[in-house]
N, C-alpha and C positions, 0 to 999 in steps of 0.2 A: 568604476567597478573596483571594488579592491576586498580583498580575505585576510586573514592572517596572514604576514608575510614576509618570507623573506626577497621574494621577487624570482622570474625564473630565468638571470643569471646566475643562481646559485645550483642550478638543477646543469647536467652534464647529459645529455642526449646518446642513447647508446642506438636503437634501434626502430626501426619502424615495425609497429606489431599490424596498425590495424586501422582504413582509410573508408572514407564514405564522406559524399557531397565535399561539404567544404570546410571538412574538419578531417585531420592526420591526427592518427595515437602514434606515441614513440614511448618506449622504455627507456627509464632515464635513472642515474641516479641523483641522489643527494649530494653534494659538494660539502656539506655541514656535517651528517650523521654517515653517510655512504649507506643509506635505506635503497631501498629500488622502489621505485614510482611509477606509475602511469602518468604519461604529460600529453593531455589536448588541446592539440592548436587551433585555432579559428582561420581561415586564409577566405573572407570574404565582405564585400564594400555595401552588401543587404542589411537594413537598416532592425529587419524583422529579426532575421536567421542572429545577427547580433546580438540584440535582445533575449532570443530566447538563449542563448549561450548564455548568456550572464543570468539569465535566471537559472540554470543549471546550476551554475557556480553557487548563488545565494540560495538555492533552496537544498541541496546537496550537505552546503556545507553546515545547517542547520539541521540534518538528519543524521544520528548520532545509534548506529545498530549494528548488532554484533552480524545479521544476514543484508546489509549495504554498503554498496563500495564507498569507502570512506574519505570524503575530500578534503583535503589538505589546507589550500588557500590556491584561489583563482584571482585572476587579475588582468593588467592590460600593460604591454611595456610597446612603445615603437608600434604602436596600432596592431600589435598583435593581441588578440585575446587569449588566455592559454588558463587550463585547470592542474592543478597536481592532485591526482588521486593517488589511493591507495593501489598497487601491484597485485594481481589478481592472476596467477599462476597454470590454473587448467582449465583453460578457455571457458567456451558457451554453450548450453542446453543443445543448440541447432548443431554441435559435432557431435554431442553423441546420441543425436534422432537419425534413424533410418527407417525412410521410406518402406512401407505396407510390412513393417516388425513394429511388435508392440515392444513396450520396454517392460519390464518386470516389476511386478507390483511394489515390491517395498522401494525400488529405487524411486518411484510415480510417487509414491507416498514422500518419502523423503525431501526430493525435490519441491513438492507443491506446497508443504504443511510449510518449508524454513521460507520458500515465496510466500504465504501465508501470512507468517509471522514477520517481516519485512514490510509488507502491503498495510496488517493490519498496523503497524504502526505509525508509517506515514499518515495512512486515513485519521488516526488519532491527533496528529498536527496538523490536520487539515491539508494533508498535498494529496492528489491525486496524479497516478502517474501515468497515465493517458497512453503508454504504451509499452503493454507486456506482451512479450514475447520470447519465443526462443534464446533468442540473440542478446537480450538484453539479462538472460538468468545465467550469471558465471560461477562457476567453481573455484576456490580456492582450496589446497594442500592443508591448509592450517584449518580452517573459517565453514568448510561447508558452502552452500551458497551464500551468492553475494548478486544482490537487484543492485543492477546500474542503467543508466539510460532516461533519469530524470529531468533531459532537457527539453520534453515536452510535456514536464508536469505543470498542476497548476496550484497556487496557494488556496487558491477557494474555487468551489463549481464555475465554470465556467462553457461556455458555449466551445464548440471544434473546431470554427472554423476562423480563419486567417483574413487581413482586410482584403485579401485579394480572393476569397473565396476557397480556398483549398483547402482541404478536408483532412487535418492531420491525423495521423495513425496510419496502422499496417493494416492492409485489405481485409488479410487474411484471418486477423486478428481483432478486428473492430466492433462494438459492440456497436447496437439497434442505435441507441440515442446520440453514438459518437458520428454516424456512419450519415445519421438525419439533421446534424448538424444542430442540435437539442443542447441543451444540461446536462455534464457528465456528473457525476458521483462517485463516491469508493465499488458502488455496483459494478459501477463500468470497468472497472479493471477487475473485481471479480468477472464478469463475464470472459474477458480476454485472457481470464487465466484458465476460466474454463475449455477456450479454445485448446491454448497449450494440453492441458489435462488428457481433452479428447485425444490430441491429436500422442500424446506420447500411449494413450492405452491401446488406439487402436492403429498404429500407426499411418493415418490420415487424416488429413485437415477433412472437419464437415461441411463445407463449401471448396468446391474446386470451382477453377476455372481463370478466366482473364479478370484484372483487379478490378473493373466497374462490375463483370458478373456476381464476383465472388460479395458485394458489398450490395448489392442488388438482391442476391440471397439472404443475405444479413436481415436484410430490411423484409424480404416477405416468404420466405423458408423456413420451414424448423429443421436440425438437422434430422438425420437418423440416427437413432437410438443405440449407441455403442454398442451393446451387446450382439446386435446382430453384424458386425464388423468381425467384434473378438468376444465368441461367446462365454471365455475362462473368465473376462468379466464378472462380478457378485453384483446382483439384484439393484442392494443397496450404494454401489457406487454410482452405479448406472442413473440411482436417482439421485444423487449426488452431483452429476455432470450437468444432470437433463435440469435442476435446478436452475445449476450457474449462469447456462445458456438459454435461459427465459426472454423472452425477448421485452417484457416489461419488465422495470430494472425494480421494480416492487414487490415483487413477483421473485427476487433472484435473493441470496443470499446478501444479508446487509452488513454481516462481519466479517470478514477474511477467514476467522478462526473457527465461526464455525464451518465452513466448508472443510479445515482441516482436521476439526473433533471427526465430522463425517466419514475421511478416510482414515480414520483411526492413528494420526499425527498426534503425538502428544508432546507437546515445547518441552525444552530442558527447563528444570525447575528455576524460576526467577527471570527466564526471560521475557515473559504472558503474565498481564496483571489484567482485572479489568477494569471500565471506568465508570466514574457517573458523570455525564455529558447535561451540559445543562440546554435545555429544547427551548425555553421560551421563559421572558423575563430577561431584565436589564445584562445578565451577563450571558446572554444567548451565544450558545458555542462552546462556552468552557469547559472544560473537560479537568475530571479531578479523577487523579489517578488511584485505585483500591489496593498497594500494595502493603499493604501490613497487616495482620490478625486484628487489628480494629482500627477504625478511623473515625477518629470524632470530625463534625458536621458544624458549625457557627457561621454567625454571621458573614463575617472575614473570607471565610472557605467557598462560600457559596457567591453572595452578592451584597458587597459591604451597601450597598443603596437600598435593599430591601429592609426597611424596617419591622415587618414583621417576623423576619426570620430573628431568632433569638442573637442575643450576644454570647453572651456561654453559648453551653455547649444543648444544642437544637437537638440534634440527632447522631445516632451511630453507626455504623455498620461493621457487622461482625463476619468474620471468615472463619466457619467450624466446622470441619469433619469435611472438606470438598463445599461446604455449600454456606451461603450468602445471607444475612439475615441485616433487614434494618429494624433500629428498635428507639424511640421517643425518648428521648432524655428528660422528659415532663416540661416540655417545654408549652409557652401560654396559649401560643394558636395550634397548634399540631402539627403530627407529619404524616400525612395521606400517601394509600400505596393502593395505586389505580382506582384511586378517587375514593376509595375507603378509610375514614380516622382508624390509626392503628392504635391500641392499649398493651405496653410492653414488645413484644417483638414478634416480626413477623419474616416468614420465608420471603426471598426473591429470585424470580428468576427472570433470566436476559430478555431485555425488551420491556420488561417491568414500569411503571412511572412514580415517582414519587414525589409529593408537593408540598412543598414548606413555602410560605408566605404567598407571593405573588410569582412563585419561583415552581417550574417544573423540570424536572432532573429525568434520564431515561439510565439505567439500570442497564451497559452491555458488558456481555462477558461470554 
């Protein structure tokens, strides 16, 4: 295992913040810079719990976001496993929920839209982070929030459960297909943020009870309808919640952002771009980022193996006025938007598809 490093004898241990299973947080400084750090230790001979620390480490320290707690360099010295994160100053979501009080809307909004936009852009690298919760959404002085807790993410869908059978995630928090031991997706943590959501508007989790109940209900419950909890609720959130928590993850919201347009979350400018994901064809997964006023579209960009997508320039996509247009650079075979040849330019919106050669792109934003 190894990260950037300087190793952590250069880190100077000042305090213990924060313990669970078989891993101790200590606040620590720097020896080099005198920064203050988060430092997690490993103290365990489980070959699994191992693993997935070290995948914490590498998949952490490849997520690079103004609302994630920011890893440093992880490593291993003397059989110890240990991460240097970033120092995260006013704790977790779960100190400031209290039991049967709702929280106040523009904080619910604030909170879920900066998770949001954290969520939406791991999904965009491909990590899904398998468990959102209270606990894991911290506040910083500086930063706003900050999603930490991605040691039980995964680089691609993968099934939930462990070669020993156990069922990772939090009961409470567990979506339908995690809880079935199914295919997660980016859904599935939309659902589990929708728990949060619920549980911060109306102050209660929509399943109560003992942790095989409460995941029992998961699987064949719907909850109750916010509003009749906390009727100062608006209509529209309500269906906004009742969304997330679908219990077909088909069915639930596929982008992080929009659940947050939904509660009228709008990102600071430049940190939200959208993409065109490529669905099927040689470079299946790719994800090409739309942040600039135009983005020209060639071979290269797309799938240097496609030879029918052009060498120039195929196609463009324009950013005018709020809204999205792709438009043909005259290129020889065309560029299709939802299976219609487009001539000059055409509107798009999220969910969209667009086909050049043997190549189809999805349009999310």
């Amino acid at each position: 295992m190894s990260g950037v490093a300087h190793g952590l004898r250069t880190y100077q241990i000042a305090e213990t913040i924060g313990s669970g299973g078989a891993e101790r947080v200590f606040k620590g400084v720097s020896l080099i810079d005198h920064a203050p750090v988060a430092i997690k230790v490993l103290h365990s001979p489980d070959p699994y719990i191992r693993q997935k620390f070290r995948e914490e480490g590498e998949i952490g320290f490849r997520l690079r976001h103004p609302h994630i707690v920011h890893i440093y360099e992880y490593g291993e010295e003397a059989d110890t496993y240990y991460i240097i994160m970033e120092y995260v100053d006013g704790g977790s979501l779960r100190h400031r929920l209290v039991t049967g009080a709702p929280a106040s809307f523009d904080f619910v909004r604030s909170v879920i839209g900066q998770t949001c936009e954290a969520l939406a852009y791991s999904h965009n690298y491909r990590v899904i982070h398998r468990d959102i919760k209270p606990e894991n959404i911290l506040f910083s002085s500086s930063g706003g929030v900050k999603v930490t807790g991605f040691g039980r993410a995964e680089s691609t869908s993968a099934t939930t459960k462990t070669s020993e059978g156990i069922v990772i995630g939090t009961a409470y928090y567990i979506p339908y297909e995690q809880a079935a031991g199914e295919e997660v997706t980016p859904a599935s943590d939309i659902y589990s943020l929708g728990i949060v959501l619920y549980e911060m508007l109306t102050g209660e989790w929509p399943f109560t009870g003992a942790p095989l109940q409460v995941i029992d209900k998961h699987l064949n419950q719907k909850p109750i309808p916010p509003r009749q909890l906390n009727p100062n609720i608006p209509p529209e959130i309500e269906t906004a919640v009742m969304r997330a928590l679908e219990k077909d993850p088909r069915r639930r919201y596929q982008n992080a952002m929009h659940l947050a347009r939904d509660l009228g979350y709008q990102p600071a400018p430049g940190t939200w771009h959208p993409w065109l994901v490529v669905i099927s064809g040689g470079a299946d997964g790719k994800r090409i980022p739309l942040n600039q006023a135009v983005v020209a579209m060639r071979r290269s960009d797309i799938d240097p193996n496609d030879p029918l997508i052009s060498r120039g320039r195929h196609f463009r996509v324009i950013q005018q006025d709020g809204q999205f247009y792709v438009e043909d650079e005259g290129s020889r075979h065309g560029t299709y938007l939802n299976g219609k040849r487009i001539e000059g330019r055409a509107a798009m919106r999220s969910g969209d598809m667009i086909q050049v050669g043997r190549t189809m792109l999805r349009f999310d934003a």
